[in-house]
Structures are given as C-alpha cells and as structure tokens.
N, C-alpha and C positions, 0 to 999 in steps of 0.2 A: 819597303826600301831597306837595304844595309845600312850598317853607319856608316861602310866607306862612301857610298852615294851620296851619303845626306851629307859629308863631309865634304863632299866633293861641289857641292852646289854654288858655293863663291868661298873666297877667302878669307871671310870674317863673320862667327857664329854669335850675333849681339848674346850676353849675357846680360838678364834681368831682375831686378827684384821689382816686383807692382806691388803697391801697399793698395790699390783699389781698383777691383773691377770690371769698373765701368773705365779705365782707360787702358783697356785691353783691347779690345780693338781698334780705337783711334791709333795706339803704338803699331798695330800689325797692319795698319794700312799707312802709318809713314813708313814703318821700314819697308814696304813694299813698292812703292811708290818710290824709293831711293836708291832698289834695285836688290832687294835682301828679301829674302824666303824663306830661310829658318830664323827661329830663333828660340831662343834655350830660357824657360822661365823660372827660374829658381826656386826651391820649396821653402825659404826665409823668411815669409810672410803669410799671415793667413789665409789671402784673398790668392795666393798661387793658384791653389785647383783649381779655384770659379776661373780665374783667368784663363788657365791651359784650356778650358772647355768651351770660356767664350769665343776664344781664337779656334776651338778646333769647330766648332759649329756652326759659326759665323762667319769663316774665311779660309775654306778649305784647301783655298791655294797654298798657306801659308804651312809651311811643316813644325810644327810646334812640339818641344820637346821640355822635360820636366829636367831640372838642374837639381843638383845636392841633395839626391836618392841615396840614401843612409840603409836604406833595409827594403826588406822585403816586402812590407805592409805599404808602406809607399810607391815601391813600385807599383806592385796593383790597384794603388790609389788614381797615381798619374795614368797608368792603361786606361781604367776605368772611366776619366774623362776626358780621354781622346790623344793626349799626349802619342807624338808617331816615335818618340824615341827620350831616352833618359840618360841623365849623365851624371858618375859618383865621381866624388874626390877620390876614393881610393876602392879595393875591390875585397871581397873575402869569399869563403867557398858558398856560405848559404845564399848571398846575393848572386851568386854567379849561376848559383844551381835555379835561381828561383828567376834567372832569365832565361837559362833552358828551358823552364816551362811554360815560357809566353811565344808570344809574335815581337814584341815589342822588344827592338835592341839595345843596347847599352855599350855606353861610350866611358868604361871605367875610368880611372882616374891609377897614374903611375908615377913614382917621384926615382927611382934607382933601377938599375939594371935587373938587379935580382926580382924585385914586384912584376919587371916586362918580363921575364922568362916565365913567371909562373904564368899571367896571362898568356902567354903564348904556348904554356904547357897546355894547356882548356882551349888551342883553336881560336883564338882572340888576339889579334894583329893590327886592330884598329885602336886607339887606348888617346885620353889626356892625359898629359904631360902638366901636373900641376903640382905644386902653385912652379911653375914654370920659371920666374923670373932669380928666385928667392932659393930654386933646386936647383942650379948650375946656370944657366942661361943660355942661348945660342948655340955656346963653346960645347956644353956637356951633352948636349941632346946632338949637335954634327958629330962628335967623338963615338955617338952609339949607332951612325949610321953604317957602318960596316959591320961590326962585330953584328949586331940587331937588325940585320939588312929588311927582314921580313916588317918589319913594324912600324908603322905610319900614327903620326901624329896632330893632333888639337892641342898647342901649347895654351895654356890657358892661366891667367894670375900675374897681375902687373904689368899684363901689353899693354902697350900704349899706341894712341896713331902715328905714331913717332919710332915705334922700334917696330911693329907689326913685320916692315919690310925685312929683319934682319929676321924673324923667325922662318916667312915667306922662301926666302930663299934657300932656305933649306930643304934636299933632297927627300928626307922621311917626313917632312911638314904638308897634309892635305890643307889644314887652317888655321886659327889662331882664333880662340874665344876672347871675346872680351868684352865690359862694359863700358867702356868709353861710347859707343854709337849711342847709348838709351840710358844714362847714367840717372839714378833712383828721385836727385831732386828734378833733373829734364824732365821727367814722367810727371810727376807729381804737379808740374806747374802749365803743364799741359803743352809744353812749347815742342809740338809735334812736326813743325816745320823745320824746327833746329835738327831734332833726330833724321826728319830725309834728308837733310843736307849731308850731317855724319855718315849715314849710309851710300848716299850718292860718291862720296871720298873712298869709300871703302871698294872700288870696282877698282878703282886705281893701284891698288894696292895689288890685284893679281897678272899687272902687266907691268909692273915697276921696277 
C-alpha cells in the first residue's frame, strides 16, 4: 500500500504509546470494532516492537504502522516486525535513502515550506505536518495549499476531537493523527470500550 492509501482509509490515524504488550491487541480490536484500521504505534516505549508484531500477527486486518522512526536502525526494526508503514517527526537524507531501500513507506514529518520542497525535491508528496497545532495551525498549512498544491497532508500534534473538523476541511488534508481516540492512561486501564466509542466519533468527522 502507499502512504497516500493508508492515509486515505478514514480521517483519523489514532496515535499510540502502549507501555504493555499484552494490551496490543485488545487496543486493535476496539479500534476496529469502532470503525478504524490503522493505527500508528509509537517507538516511546519499550514494549512498541512486541506490540507492532502482536498487531501485525494477530490481526492482519488492522494496518499497523511504527510512529517516531528517528533513523535508520529503527526503521528496519519496525519492517522487521511487520510494521505496513512508518512515521518521522522530521526527515533527513540518510533516512530517506534508507526508505528507498525498503518496501516499507514513510510518512515523513514537515513543519515549513522549505523542509516540503526538499521532500518534494526526493518524489515525496505525502508528508505530516507536525507538531501541527504549535507550527501555524489550520491558517498556515490552507496558505500552503496553492503555492504547494502537489502536497497532501497528516496534521498531527495537538488535535483535538474538537478542532480535527477545522484541519478536515482543508483541501491538502487526507487525515489528522492523533491521540485523543487511545490516549496512554485509556490503554493502560484497559477501558477498551471507552476507545471504540472514541473511534466510532471519529467516522463523523469525515462527513462533517
């Protein structure tokens, strides 16, 4: 799959931190069950890999993708255990080079005009827009959609289920990452019904 497909699969990409597990898959069957398909697992905690691997093994529906890919070694970490796609804060040549050499996409990370042009210098038209809220907001990212017309976006960093709709409606916006649907102590306390709910909210959001 590209990133623009996998971006393209609903309008809200849950971002995760799992400190365990074992509540790896209990997570990828509430969000799926609430109408959500990917979801993006963060590298912030130890138990990330085993997780990327219990979701990719255990529930192959689900498109599971490694979050805050820092380098190289990591990417081939997350490939290695199933991870269908990866996502950096920001991009630089060796990371970029070292996605040429996989299957495995990446969904860089961009905060200024200048950083989207180089990505788009390398063929790379799909990009997060982060930390999104805190690097212009709505305003600055609509202002890039003409000059930057080719360049589609995952605002990601400080959405809320509150403002998602004002990133949504933006014409270069495929989705909006965020953790509000799975937020780390939701996980932690097992309240998996809370998160389908979250997620069941979240379909609304691409008709709204």
């Amino acid at each position: 799959m590209s990133i623009k497909t996998i971006m393209q699969t609903g309008p809200v990409i849950p971002v995760v931190i799992i400190d365990d597990a074992a509540d790896a898959v209990p997570l990828a069957d509430a969000l799926v069950e609430g109408g959500i398909q990917t979801v993006e697992v963060t590298l912030r905690s130890p138990a990330a890999l085993d997780c990327i691997a219990a979701i990719a093994q255990n529930r192959p529906e689900m498109i599971v993708g490694a979050g805050t890919v820092l380098n190289p070694t990591q990417l081939q970490a997350a490939q290695d255990v199933g991870a269908r796609f990866a996502v950096s804060p920001g991009a630089y040549p060796e990371l970029l080079k070292a996605v040429d050499d996989r299957v495995m996409p990446l969904l860089p990370g961009a905060a200024t005009a200048s950083e989207m042009m180089q990505l788009m210098a390398h063929d790379i038209h799909a990009m997060k827009f982060f930390p999104a809220s805190v690097a212009g907001g709505p305003a600055y990212l609509k202002a890039l959609a003409s000059p930057l017309a080719s360049a589609m976006f995952c605002p990601t960093g400080g959405i809320t289920e509150d403002t998602a709709k004002d990133w949504l409606s933006l014409p270069n916006v495929l989705c909006v990452g965020g953790s509000w649907v799975a937020p780390t102590n939701v996980i932690k306390s097992q309240d998996f019904d809370a998160i389908t709910a979250k997620a069941k909210a979240c379909a609304g959001l691409a008709t709204s």
